[in-house]
N, C-alpha and C positions, 0 to 999 in steps of 0.2 A: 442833312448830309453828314457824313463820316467822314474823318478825317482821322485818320492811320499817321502815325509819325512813326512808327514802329521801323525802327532800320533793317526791318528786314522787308518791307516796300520801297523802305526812303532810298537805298542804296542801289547799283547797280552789282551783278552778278559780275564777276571777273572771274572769265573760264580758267585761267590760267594758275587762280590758287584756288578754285576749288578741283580742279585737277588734280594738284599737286595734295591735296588734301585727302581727296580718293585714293590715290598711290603710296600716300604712307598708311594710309588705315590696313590699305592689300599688304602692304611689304611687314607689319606690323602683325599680324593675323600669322603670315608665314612665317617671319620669324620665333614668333612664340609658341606655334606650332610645333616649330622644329628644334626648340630649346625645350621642351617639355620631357624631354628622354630624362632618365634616371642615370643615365652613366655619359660619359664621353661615345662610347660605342653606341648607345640607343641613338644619341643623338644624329651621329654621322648616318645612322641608317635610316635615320626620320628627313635627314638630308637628301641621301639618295633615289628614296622614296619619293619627294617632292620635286624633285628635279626628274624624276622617271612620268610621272603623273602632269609635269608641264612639258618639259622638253626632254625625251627618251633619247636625243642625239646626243647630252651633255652626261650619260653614261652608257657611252658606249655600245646603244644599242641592245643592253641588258636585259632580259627577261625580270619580273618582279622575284620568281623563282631562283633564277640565277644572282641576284641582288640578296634573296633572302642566305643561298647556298655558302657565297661569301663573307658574310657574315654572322654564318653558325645559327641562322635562325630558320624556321620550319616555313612550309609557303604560306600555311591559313594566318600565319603571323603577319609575314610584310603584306597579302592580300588586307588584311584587319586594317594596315594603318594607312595604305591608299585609300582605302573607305573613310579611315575616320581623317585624312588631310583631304579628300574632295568634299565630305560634308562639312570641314570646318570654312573651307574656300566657296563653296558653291561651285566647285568645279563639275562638270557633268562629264561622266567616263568619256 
């Protein structure tokens, strides 16, 4: 017979930090995501992009186009970087 002392048998599962553990890895991923801009401005728009791409209510209902218009950049741009923050998230359009 085997006998595992390995604390990852030995021990019980507590949902509540390994929850808490999945929710900073997530908020972790988006933040560096979103810190990855080259400038103050890249950043704010890697911002807006992220908040358009979860919750489109928290600007205002914006178009990606309208979001790129504002900030002086072309649509295949902010289209580019919903692509590249859903595949850094696993988010699915």
């Amino acid at each position: 017979m085997i006998n595992n002392s390995d604390s990852f048998f030995a021990e019980p599962i507590n949902p509540r930090l390994e929850a808490r553990a999945l929710a900073l890895e997530v908020i972790c991923r988006l933040l560096l995501w979103m810190a990855d801009g080259a400038t103050l401005e890249d950043r704010g728009l890697r911002t807006s992009v992220a908040l358009y791409c979860v919750r489109p209510d928290l600007v205002d209902g914006r178009t990606l186009e309208q979001i790129g218009a504002l900030s002086g950049r072309t649509k295949q741009t902010v289209h580019k970087l919903a692509d590249s923050f859903r595949l850094t998230t696993g988010l699915k359009p």
